[in-house]
C-alpha positions in Angstrom: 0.0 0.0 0.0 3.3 2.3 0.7 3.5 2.2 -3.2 0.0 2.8 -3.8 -1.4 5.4 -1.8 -0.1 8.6 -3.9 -0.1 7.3 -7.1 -3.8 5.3 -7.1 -6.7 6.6 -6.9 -9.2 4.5 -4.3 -12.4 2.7 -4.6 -14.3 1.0 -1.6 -17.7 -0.4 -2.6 -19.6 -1.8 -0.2 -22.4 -4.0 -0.9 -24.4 -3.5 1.9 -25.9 -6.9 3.6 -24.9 -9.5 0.9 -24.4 -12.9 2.1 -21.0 -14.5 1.1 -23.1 -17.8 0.9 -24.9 -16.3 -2.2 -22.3 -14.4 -3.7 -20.5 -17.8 -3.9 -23.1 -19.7 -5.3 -24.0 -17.0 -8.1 -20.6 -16.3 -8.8 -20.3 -20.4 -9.3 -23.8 -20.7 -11.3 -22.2 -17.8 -13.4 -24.8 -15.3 -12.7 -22.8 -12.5 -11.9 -20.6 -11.9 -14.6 -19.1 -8.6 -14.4 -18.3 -9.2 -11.1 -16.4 -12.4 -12.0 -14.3 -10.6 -14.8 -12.5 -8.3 -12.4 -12.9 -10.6 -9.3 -9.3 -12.1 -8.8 -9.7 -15.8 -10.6 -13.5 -14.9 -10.7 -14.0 -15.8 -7.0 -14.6 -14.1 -3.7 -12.4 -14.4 -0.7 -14.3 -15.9 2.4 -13.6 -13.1 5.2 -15.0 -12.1 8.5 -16.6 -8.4 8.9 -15.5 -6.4 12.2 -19.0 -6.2 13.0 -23.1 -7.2 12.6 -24.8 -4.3 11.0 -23.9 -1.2 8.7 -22.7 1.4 10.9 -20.7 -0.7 13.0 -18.7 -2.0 10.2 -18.2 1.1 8.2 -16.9 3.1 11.2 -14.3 -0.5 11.6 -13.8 -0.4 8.1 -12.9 3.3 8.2 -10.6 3.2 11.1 -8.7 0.7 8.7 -10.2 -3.0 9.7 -11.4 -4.2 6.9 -13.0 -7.7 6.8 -10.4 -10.6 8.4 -9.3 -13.3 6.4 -11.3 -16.5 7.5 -8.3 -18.6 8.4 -5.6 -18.3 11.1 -4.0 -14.6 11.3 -2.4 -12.6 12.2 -3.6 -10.7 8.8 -1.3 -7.4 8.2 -3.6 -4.5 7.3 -3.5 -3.0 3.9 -4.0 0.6 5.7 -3.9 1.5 10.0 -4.0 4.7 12.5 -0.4 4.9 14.0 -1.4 2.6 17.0 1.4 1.2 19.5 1.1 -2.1 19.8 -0.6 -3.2 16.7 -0.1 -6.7 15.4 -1.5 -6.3 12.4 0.9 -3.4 11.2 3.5 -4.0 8.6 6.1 -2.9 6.3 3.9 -2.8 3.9 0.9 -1.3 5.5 0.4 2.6 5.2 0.4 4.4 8.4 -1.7 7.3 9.0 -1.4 9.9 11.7 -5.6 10.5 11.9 -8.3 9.1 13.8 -9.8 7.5 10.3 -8.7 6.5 7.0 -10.5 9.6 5.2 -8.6 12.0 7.0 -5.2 10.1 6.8 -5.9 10.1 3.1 -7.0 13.4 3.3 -3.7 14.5 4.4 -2.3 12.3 1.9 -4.0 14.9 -0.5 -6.5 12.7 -1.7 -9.8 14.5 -2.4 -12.8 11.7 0.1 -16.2 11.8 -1.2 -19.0 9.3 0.0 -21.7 8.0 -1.8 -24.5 6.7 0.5 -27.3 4.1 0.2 -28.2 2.8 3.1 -29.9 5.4 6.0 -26.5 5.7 8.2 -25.4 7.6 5.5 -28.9 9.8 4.9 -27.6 12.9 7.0 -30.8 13.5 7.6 -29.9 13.3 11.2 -26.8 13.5 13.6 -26.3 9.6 13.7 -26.9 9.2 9.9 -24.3 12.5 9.5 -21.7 10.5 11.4 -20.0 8.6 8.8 -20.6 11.0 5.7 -19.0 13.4 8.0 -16.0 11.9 7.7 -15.2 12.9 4.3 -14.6 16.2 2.3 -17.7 16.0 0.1 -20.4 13.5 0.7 -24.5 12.4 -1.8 -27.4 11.0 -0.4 -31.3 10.8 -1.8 -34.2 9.3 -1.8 -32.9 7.6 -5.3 -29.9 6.0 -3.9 -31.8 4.4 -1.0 -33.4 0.8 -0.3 -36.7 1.7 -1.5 -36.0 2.9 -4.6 -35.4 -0.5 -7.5 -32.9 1.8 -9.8 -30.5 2.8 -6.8 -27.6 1.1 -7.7 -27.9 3.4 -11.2 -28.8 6.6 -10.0 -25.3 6.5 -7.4 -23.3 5.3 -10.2 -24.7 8.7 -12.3 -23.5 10.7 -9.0 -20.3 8.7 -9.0 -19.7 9.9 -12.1 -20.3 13.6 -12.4 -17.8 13.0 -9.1 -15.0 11.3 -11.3 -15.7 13.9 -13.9 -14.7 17.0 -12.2 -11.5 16.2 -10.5 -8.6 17.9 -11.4 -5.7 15.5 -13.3 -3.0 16.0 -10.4 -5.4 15.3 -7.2 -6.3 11.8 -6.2 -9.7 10.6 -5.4 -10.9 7.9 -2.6 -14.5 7.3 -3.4 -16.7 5.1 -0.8 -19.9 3.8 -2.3 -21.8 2.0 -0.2 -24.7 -0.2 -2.4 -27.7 -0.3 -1.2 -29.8 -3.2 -3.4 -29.2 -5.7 -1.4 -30.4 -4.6 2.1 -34.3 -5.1 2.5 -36.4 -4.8 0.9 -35.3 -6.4 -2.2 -38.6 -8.4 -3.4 -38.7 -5.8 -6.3 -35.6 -7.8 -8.1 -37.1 -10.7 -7.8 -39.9 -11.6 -11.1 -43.3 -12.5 -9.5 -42.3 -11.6 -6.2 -44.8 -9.0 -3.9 -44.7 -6.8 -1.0 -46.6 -9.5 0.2 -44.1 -12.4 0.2 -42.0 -10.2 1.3 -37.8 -10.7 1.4 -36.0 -13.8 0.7 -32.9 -15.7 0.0 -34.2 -15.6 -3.4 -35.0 -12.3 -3.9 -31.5 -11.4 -1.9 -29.6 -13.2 -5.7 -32.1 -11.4 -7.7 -30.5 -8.2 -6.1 -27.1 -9.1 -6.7 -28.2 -10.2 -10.1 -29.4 -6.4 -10.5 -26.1 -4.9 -9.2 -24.3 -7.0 -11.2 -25.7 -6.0 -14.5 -24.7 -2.3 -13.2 -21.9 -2.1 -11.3 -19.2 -2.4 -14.0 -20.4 0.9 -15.2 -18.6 1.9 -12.2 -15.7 0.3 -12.5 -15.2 1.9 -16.2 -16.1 5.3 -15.3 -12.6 5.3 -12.3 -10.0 7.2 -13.7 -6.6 4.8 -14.0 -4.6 3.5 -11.9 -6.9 2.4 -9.4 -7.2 0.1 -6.5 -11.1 -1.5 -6.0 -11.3 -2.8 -3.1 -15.1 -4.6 -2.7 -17.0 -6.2 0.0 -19.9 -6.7 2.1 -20.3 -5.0 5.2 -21.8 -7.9 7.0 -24.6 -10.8 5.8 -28.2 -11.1 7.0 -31.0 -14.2 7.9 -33.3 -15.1 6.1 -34.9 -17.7 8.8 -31.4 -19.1 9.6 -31.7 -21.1 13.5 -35.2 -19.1 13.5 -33.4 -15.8 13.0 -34.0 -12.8 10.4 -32.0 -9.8 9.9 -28.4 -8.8 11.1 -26.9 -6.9 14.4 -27.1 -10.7 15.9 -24.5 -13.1 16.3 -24.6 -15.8 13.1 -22.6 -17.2 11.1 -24.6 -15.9 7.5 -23.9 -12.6 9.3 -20.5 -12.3 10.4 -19.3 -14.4 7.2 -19.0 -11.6 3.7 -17.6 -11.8 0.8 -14.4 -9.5 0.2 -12.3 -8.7 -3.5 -9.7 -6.3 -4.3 -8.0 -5.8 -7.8 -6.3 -3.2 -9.7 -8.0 -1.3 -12.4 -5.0 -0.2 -15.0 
């Protein structure tokens, strides 16, 4: 990352709430294409998220603990606040002297813009200001949210007027944070209703939707650029008698996790 941060622009994408169970089994059954041409060998790495639900794991994720390799660590850190003590600080990680990555990028003279989906990142009040706070310029609307079916287009459209106005000499983190596949998402699904309600099923059909999309994204980054992409944490879809996330399961705490160079 010493040789990176500098010269790379950065993209986080989180995909908020998808299961690594079904982004496996898509990404086997070869229904998520796009992803697997940029996904190293086509696959996801199995990794463990920092924490249950969305604003947990963001705030983790932005102090720089990103998901945890799902085997036997200690796992070096691609990026970490000067901390003494820290095992998972390397030669090769970058040190920052900040409280959270945007900051120490910030001071990097990176130009950190956010945009949200999900409704910690609405700043339409204090707690969903928290984590868009964090960076220099921030989007959230109605259109990018869980309700609305065309989400996953209308950020990439923000993303881009974004991309399209940075100057040539400044470098750009960017952290969008998806928001298809959080419920609802019975709308991807064909013959699916309100009624039926949210399912494992309609949780593919969701990924099946982003997938269609989300190399607009990718094309649109200027070059070089490190994508680093991931889920935030899973969710339960009637799992042991559970549904949702912020519990303790494994279909939670288990995401998938990708990062590549775009060149």
């Amino acid at each position: 990352m010493n040789a990176v941060i500098g010269s790379h622009d950065l993209l986080l994408v989180t995909l908020d709430t998808l299961r690594h169970d079904v982004a496996v089994e898509l990404a086997a059954a070869g229904r998520t294409p796009n992803l697997a041409k940029v996904l190293p060998g086509g696959r996801w790495e199995r990794r463990h998220t920092p924490a249950s639900f969305t604003y947990a794991a963001h705030a983790a994720f932005l102090a720089g603990f990103l998901p945890t390799p799902a085997a036997p660590g200690p796992h070096q850190r691609l990026f970490a606040a000067r901390f003494n003590g820290s095992e998972t600080t390397a030669d090769a990680t970058w040190v920052y002297d900040a409280a959270d990555l945007p900051t120490g990028l910030a001071r990097a003279g990176y130009h950190t813009v956010c945009v949200g989906g999900v409704g910690f990142f609405n700043k339409l009040t204090p707690l969903g200001s928290a984590l868009p706070g964090m960076f220099a310029e921030s989007h959230w609307e109605p259109a990018f949210g869980v309700t609305e079916p065309a989400s996953l287009e209308h950020q990439i459209a923000r993303a881009g007027e974004v991309v399209a106005r940075q100057p040539a000499g400044r470098r750009l983190f960017m952290l969008v944070n998806v928001a298809a596949l959080h419920q609802p998402n019975w709308f991807y699904l064909d013959g699916a209703s309100r009624t039926d309600g949210d399912s494992r099923a309609t949780h593919a059909a969701a990924l099946e939707y982003v997938d269609r999309h989300i190399g607009r994204l990718f094309d649109l980054m200027r070059r070089p650029c490190l994508v680093i992409i991931c889920s935030d944490h899973g969710t339960a879809y009637g799992e042991d008698g559970h549904t949702g996330h912020r519990i303790g399961h494994e279909v939670v705490w288990t995401v998938p996790y990708g990062e590549f160079l775009l060149s």
